[in-house]
C-alpha positions in Angstrom: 1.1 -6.6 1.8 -1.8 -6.7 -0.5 -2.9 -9.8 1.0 -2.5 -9.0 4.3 -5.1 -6.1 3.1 -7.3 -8.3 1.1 -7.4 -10.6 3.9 -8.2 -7.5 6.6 -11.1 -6.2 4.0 -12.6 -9.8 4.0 -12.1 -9.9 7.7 -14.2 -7.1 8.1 -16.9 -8.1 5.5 -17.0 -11.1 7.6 -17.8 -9.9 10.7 -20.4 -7.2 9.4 -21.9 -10.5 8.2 -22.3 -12.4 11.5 -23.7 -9.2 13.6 -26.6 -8.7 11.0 -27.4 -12.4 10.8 -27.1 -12.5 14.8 -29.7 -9.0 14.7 -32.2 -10.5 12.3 -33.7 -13.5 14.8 -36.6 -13.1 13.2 -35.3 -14.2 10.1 -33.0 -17.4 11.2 -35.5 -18.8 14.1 -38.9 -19.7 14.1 -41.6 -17.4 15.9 -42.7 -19.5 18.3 -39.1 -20.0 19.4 -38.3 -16.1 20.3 -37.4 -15.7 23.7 -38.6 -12.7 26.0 -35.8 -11.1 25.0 -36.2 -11.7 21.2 -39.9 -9.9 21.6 -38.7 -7.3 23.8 -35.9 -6.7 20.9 -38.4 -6.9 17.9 -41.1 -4.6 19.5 -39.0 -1.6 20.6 -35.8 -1.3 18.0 -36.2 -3.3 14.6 -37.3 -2.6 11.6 -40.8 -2.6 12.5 -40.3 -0.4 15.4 -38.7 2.8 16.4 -38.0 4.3 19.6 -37.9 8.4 18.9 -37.0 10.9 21.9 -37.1 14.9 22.7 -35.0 16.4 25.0 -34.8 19.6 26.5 -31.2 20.8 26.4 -31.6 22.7 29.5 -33.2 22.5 32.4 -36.6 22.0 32.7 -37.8 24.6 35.2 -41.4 24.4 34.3 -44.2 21.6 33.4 -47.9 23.4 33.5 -50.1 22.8 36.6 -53.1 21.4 33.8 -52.9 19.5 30.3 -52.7 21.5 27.6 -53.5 19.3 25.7 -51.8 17.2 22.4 -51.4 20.2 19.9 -51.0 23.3 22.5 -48.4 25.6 22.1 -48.4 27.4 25.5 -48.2 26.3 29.1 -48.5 27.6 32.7 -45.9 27.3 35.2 -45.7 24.3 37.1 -43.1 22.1 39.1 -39.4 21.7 39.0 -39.0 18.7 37.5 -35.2 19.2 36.1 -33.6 18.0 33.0 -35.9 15.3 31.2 -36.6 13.3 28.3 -40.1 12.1 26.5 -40.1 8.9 24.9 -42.1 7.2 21.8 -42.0 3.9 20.9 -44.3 3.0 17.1 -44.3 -0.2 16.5 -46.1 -1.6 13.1 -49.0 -3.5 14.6 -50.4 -4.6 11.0 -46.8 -6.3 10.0 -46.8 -9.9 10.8 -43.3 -9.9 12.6 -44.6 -7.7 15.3 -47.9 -9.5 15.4 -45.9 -12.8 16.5 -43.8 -10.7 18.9 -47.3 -10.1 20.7 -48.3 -13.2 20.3 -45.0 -14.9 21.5 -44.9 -12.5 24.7 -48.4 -13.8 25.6 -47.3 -17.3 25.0 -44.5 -16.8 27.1 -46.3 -15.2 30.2 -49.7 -17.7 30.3 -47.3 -20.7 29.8 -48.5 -21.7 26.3 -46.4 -24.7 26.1 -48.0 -26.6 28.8 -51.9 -26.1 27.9 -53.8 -28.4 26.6 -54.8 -28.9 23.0 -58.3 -27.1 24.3 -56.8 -24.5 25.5 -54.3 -23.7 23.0 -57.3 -23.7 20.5 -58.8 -20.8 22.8 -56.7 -19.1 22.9 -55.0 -19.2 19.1 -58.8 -17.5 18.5 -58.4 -15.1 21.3 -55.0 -13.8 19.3 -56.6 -13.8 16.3 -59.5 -11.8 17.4 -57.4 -9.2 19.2 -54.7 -8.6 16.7 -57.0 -9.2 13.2 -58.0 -5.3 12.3 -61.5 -5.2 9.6 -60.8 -3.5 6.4 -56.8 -5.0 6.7 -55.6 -1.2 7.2 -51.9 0.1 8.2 -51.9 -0.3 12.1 -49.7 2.0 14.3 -49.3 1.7 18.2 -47.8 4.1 20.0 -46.9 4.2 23.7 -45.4 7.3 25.3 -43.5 7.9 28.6 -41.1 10.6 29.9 -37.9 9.5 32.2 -39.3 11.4 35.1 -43.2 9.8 36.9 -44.1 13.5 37.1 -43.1 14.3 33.4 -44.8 11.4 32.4 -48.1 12.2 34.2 -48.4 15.8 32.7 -47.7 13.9 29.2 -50.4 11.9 29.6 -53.0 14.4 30.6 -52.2 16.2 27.4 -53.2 13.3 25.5 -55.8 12.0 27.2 -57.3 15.7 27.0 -58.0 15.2 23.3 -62.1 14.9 22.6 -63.3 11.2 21.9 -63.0 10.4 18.3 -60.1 13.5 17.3 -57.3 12.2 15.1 -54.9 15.0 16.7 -53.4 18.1 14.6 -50.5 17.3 12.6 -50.2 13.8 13.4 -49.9 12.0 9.7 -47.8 9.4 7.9 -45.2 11.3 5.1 -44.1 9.0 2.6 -41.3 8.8 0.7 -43.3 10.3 -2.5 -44.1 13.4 -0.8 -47.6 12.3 0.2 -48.7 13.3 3.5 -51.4 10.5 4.9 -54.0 11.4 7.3 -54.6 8.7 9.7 -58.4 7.1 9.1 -58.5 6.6 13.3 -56.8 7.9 16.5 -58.3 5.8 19.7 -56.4 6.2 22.5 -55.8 3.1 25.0 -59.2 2.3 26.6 -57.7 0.8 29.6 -56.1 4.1 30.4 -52.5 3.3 29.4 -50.3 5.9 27.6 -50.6 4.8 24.3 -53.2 4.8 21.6 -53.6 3.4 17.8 -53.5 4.7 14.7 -55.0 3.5 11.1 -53.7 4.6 7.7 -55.3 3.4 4.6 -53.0 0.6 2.9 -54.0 2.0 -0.1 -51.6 5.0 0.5 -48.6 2.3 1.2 -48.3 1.1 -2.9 -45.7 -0.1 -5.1 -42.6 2.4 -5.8 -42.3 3.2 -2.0 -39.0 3.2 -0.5 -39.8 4.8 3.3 -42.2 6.5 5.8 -42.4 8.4 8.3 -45.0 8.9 11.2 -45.1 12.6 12.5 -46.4 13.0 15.9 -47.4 16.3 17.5 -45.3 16.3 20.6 -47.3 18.8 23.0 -46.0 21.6 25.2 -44.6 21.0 28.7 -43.0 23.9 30.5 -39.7 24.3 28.6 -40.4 21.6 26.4 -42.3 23.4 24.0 -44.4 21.7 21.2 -43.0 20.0 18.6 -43.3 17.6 15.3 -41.2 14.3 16.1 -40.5 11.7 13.4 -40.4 8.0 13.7 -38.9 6.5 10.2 -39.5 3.2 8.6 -37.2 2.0 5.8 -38.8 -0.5 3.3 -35.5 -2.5 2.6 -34.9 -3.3 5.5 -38.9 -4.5 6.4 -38.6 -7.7 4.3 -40.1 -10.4 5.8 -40.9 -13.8 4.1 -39.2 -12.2 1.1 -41.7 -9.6 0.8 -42.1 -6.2 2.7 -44.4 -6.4 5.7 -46.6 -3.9 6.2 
């Protein structure tokens, strides 16, 4: 009997094993290897990035006819848009993993593989360029979206209301030593998509740390009314090259 049970705990052990080895690609196959569906995985639910949602437990009857804007607490009635969710993906742009999950999805869509030695060189430099921030800060992307197109366009109005330049109120970085980071900049998407960057110093990110956690100021729509959401980020798990990346 004790064997049997031995056996069944080892079983067990086992297969715990094989499913986080089969999760953590990242660490068993090289970059440039990663499929679609490897960057797809890496950019929207890893370690590196979190998907966070709100959702209105009842119906929502109202969404305001006009943005409020990011940090509003009040709206005017609206349309019936019925039950809904808003969505927000952070992904670590400054951490190497998710760097090479860009990287990789470009590779994959212009057909890297079969360019010439030119144009590879091009565009390794074009990479480089885009995803190479001065000053080597923390860099965090967010991109927001509701499950219903109109929910989705009165959340977007309310952050694209914010004045040019305006890291929004409330929005910092809490670490796990009680320090509450302001973000250096807040630039929102210049082509016009619903998502915008933020930059923390790395200075604030030191030795000792054992999580964080990005607090975004979800804005009023209707019934959903404003709140703080929380995307968290666990250090342990973040080891990459047998070292944290940040």
């Amino acid at each position: 009997m004790r064997r049997r049970y031995a056996l069944g705990i080892l079983a067990v052990f086992a297969l715990a094993f094989l499913t986080v080895s089969a999760d953590d690609f990242w660490v068993k196959k090289d970059w440039k290897t990663w499929t679609a569906n490897d960057c797809k995985k890496l950019l929207e639910d890893s370690p590196w990035a979190k998907r966070v949602m709100h959702e209105n437990a009842s119906d929502v009857t109202h969404v305001p006819s006009a943005a409020q804007g990011a940090t509003a607490d009040k709206s005017s009635a609206g349309l019936n848009v019925g039950a809904g969710e808003i969505n927000y993906i952070v992904q670590l742009r400054s951490a190497t993993p998710i760097r090479q999950a860009l990287i990789r999805q470009q590779q994959i869509t212009k057909g890297y593989d079969k360019m010439t030695d030119a144009d590879k060189k091009a565009f390794d430099t074009q990479m480089e360029q885009m995803y190479t921030v001065p000053g080597d800060p923390i860099v965090v992307h967010v991109r927001y979206y509701g499950n219903r197109d109109q929910l989705s366009q009165y959340l977007d109005s309310a952050w694209k209301s914010l004045p040019a330049d305006t890291v929004p109120a409330d929005m910092i970085m809490i670490t796990s030593n009680g320090a509450k980071v302001v973000p250096l900049t807040y630039v929102a998407d210049p082509g016009g998509a619903s998502e915008f960057d933020l930059t923390f110093p790395r200075s604030a990110f030191g030795a000792g740390l054992k999580s964080f956690k990005l607090q975004i100021p979800n804005p009023a729509l209707g019934d959903f009314g404003a709140s703080k959401i929380t995307a968290e980020f666990k250090l342990d798990k973040m080891t990459f090259e047998g070292k944290p990346a940040l």
